[in-house]
NUVEX-168470 format. One record per residue (C-alpha): y, x, z; chain; residue number from 0; residue in three letters. Coordinates in steps of 0.5 Angstrom, whole numbers. Layout:
! NUVEX-168470
    c2    c1    c3 chain resi resn
     Y     X     Z     A  NUM  Ala
...
This chain:
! NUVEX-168470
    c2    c1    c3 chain resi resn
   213   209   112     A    0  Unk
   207   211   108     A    1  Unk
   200   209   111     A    2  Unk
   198   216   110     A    3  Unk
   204   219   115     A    4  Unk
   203   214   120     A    5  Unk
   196   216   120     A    6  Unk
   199   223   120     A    7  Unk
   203   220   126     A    8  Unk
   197   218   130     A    9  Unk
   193   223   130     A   10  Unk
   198   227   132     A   11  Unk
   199   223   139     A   12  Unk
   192   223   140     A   13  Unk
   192   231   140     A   14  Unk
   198   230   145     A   15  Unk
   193   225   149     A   16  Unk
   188   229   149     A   17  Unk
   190   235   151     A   18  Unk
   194   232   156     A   19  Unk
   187   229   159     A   20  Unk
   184   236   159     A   21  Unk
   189   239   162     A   22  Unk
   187   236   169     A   23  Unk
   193   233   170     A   24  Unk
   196   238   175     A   25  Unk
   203   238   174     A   26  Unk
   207   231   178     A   27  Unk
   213   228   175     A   28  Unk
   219   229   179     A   29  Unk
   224   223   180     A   30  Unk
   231   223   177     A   31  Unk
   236   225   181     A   32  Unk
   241   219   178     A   33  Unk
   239   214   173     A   34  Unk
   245   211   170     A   35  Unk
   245   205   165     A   36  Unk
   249   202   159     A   37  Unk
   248   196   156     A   38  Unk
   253   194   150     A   39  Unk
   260   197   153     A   40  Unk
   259   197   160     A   41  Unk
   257   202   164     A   42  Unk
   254   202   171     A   43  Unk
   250   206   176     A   44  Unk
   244   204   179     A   45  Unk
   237   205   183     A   46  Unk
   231   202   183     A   47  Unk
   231   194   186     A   48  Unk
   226   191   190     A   49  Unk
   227   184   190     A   50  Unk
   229   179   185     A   51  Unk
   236   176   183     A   52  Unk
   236   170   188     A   53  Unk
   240   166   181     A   54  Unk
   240   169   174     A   55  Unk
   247   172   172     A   56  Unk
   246   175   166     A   57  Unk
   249   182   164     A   58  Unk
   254   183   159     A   59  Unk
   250   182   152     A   60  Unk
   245   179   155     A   61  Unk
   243   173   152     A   62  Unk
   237   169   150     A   63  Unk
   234   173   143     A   64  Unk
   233   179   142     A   65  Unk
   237   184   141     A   66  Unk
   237   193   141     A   67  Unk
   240   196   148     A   68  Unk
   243   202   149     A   69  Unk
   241   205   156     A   70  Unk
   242   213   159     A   71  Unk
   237   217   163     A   72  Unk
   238   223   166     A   73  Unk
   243   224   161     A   74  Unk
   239   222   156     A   75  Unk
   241   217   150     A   76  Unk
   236   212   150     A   77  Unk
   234   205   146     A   78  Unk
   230   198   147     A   79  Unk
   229   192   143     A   80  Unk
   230   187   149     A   81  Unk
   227   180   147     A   82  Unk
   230   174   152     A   83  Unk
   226   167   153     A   84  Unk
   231   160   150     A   85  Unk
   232   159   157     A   86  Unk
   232   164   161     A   87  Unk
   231   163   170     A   88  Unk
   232   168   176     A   89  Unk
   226   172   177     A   90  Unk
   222   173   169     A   91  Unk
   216   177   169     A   92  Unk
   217   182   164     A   93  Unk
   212   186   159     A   94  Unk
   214   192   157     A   95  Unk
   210   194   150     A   96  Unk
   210   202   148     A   97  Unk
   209   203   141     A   98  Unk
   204   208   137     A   99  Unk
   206   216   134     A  100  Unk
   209   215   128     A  101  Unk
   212   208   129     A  102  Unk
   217   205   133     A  103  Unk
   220   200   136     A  104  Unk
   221   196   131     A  105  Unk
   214   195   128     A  106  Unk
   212   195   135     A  107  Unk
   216   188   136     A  108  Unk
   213   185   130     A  109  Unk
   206   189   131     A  110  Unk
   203   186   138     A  111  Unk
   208   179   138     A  112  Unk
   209   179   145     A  113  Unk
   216   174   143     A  114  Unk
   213   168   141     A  115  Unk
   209   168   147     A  116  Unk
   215   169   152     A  117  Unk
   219   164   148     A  118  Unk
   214   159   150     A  119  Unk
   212   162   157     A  120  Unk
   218   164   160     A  121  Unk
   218   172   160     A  122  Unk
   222   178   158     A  123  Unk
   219   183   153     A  124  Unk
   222   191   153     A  125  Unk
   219   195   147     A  126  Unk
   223   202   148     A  127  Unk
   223   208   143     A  128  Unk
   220   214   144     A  129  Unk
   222   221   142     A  130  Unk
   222   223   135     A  131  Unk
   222   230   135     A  132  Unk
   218   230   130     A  133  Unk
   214   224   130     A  134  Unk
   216   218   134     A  135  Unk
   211   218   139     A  136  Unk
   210   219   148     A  137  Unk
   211   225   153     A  138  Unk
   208   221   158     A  139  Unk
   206   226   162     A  140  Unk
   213   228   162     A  141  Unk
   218   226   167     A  142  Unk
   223   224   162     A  143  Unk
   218   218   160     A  144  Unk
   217   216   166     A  145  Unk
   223   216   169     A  146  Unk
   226   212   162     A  147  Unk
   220   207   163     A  148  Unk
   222   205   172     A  149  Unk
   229   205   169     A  150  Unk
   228   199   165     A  151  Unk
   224   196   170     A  152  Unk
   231   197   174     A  153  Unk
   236   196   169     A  154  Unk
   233   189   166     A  155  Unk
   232   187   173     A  156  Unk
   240   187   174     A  157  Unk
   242   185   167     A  158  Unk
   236   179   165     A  159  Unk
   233   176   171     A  160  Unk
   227   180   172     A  161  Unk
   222   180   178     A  162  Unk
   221   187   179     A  163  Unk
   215   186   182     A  164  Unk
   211   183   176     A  165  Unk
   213   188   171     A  166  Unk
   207   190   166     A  167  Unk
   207   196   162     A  168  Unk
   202   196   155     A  169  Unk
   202   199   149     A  170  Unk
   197   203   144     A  171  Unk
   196   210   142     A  172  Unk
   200   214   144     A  173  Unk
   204   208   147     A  174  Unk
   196   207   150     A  175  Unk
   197   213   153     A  176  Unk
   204   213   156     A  177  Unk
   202   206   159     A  178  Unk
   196   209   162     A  179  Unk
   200   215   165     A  180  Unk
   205   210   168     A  181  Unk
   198   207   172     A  182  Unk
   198   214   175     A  183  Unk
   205   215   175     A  184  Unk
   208   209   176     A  185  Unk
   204   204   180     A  186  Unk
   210   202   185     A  187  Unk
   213   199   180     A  188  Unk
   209   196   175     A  189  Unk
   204   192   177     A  190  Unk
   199   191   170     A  191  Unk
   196   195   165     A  192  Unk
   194   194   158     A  193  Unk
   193   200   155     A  194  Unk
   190   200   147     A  195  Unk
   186   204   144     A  196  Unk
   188   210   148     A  197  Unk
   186   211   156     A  198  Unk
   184   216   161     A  199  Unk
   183   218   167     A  200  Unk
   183   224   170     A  201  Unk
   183   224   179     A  202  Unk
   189   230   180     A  203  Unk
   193   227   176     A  204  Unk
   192   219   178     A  205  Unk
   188   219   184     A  206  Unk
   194   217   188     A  207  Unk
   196   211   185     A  208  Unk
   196   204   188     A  209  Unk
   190   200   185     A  210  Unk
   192   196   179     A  211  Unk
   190   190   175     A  212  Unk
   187   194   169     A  213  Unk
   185   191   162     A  214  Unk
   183   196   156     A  215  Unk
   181   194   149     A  216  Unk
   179   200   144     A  217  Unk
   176   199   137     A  218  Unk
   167   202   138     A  219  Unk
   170   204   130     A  220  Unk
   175   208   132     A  221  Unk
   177   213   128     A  222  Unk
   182   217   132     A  223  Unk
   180   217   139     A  224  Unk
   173   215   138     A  225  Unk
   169   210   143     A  226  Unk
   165   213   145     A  227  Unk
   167   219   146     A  228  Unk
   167   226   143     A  229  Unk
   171   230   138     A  230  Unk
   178   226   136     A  231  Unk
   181   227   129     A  232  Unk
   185   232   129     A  233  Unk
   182   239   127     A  234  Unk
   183   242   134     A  235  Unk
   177   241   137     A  236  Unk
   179   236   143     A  237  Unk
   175   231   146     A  238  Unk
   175   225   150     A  239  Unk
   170   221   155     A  240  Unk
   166   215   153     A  241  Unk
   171   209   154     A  242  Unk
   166   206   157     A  243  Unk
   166   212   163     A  244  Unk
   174   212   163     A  245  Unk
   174   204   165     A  246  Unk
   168   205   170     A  247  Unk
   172   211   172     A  248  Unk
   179   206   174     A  249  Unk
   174   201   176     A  250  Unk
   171   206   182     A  251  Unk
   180   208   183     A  252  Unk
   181   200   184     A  253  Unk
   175   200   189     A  254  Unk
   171   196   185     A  255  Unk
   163   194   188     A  256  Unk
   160   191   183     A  257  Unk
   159   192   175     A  258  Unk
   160   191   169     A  259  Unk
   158   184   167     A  260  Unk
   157   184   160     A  261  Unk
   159   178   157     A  262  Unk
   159   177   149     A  263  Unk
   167   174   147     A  264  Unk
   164   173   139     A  265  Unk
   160   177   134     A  266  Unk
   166   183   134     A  267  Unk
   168   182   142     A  268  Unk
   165   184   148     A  269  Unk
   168   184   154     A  270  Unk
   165   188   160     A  271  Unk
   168   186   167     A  272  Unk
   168   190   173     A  273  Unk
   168   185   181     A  274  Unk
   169   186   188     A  275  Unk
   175   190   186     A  276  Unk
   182   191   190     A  277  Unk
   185   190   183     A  278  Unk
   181   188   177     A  279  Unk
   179   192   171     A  280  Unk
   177   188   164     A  281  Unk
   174   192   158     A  282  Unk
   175   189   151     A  283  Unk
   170   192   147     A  284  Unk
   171   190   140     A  285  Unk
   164   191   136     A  286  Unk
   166   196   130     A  287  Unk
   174   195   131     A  288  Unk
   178   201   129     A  289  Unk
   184   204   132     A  290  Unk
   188   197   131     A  291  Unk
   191   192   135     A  292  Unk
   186   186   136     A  293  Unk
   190   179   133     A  294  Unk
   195   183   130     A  295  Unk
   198   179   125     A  296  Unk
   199   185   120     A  297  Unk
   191   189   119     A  298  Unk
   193   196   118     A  299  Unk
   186   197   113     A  300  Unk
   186   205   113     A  301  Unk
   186   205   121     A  302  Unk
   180   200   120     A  303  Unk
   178   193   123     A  304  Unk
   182   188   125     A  305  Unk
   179   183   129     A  306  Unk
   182   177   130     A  307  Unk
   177   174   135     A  308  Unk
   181   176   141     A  309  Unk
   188   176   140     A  310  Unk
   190   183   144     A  311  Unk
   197   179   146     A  312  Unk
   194   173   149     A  313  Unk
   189   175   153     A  314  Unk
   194   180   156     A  315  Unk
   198   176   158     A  316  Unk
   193   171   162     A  317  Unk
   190   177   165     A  318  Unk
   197   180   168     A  319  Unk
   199   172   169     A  320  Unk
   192   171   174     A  321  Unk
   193   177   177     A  322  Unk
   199   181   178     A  323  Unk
């Protein structure tokens, strides 16, 4: 894929994401009246967990490694990488990692690098394709997607020793936007977020979720949903909030008394943090970042800075490990 077509695919997400923002979020996600999952050549219905698997019994194909999965949603053929630990033990916490518009899985994989890290800590990465009609991206506000994102959370807790109670959703762009539907949508079953470089909040639509850790990175220099709010590059005249407004917003969700602290990280990172809170929210605002992953190990130059001050990944990782 061209630079100029990813940019082609993320731009178009972001109109997705915007008008989803503006829409006010009327319409609820109904939940799928069965969901069914296939893992190599074993199929099997399931519902969702609530307790951990009191020994670890890997499912058929399940092994430490990473390896793409099948599985079946209402009907619907889906796709996953699933990425185990060397030694994998009951009760894992898992990241599920949600690409961009225009990406998938597979650039997802190598883009934020959430493998090494759980290689070394002992957790399970999830990294789901979206739907390519036509640019790869997220519906999330769709039913479907959400439905397709609770039921990893179920499926790998069966098959690869996941606790169902500290699974972690994340991702950027459209992926952002998905994990911040998800916080709206789905906060009995993941229990952290981390979206990047895309997030909003409107309260029809997320004002009933359970407070939630809430870590945000978003690049000031953004040229695709803009920091600090205003028109987004997609020639239809859509706009979004400052980012700044939208974390206070979920700061406000989680019942927060107090902040932001401003607290400069580097020349490039600023982190403004919110206290008193039911659940906590973190901004990382990075100084001239544009539309990209902080830390990544690729810098994508036409989507604008990449800092490496921060590593997005690790920072992620340590808030969900503290607080979820």
């Amino acid at each position: 894929m061209t630079h100029r077509n990813r940019i082609g695919g993320v731009i178009a997400a972001a109109g997705l994401f915007l008008a989803a923002c503006n829409s006010g979020g009327s319409s609820t996600p109904a939940a799928p009246a069965s969901i069914s999952t296939t893992t190599m050549s074993t199929t099997t219905t399931s519902t969702t967990t609530t307790t951990a698997p009191a020994t670890c019994r890997m499912g058929t194909g399940y092994v430490p490694g990473t390896a793409v999965h099948p599985i079946t949603v209402a009907g619907a053929a889906r796709e996953l990488i699933v990425h185990i630990p060397p030694e994998p033990k009951a009760g894992m916490r898992l990241v599920v990692d949600f690409h961009g518009a225009g990406s998938n899985m597979q650039q997802q994989d190598l883009y934020s690098g959430f493998d090494r890290l759980a290689d070394k800590e002992g957790f399970v990465v999830a990294t789901p394709n979206g739907v390519d009609a036509p640019i790869r991206q997220w519906r999330f506000l769709d039913p479907r997607d959400i439905a397709f994102a609770k039921a990893i959370v179920s499926t790998l807790t069966r098959d690869a020793c996941v606790d169902p109670a500290h699974a972690y959703a994340t991702g950027i762009s459209s992926g952002g936007a998905m994990t911040t539907s998800l916080a709206c949508r789905a906060s009995d079953v993941f229990a952290g977020f981390g979206p990047v470089a895309a997030e909003f909040y409107n309260d029809r639509y997320c004002g009933a979720a359970r407070p939630r850790p809430l870590i945000i990175f978003h690049g000031t220099a953004d040229m695709v949903v803009p920091y600090a709010g205003g028109e987004v590059a997609t020639g239809q005249g859509l706009t979004v909030r400052n980012t700044e407004d939208t974390a206070a917003q979920w700061a406000e969700h989680n019942g927060c008394t107090a902040g932001p602290v401003t607290t400069q990280i580097g020349s490039e990172v600023t982190r403004l943090s919110w206290s008193g809170c039911d659940a906590p929210v973190v901004l990382y605002r990075i100084d001239g970042g544009g539309h990209t992953w902080p830390g990544a190990p690729v810098d994508v130059d036409r989507l604008g800075l990449t800092t490496h001050q921060i590593s997005a990944t690790d920072e992620m990782w340590k808030f969900f490990s503290e607080n979820g």
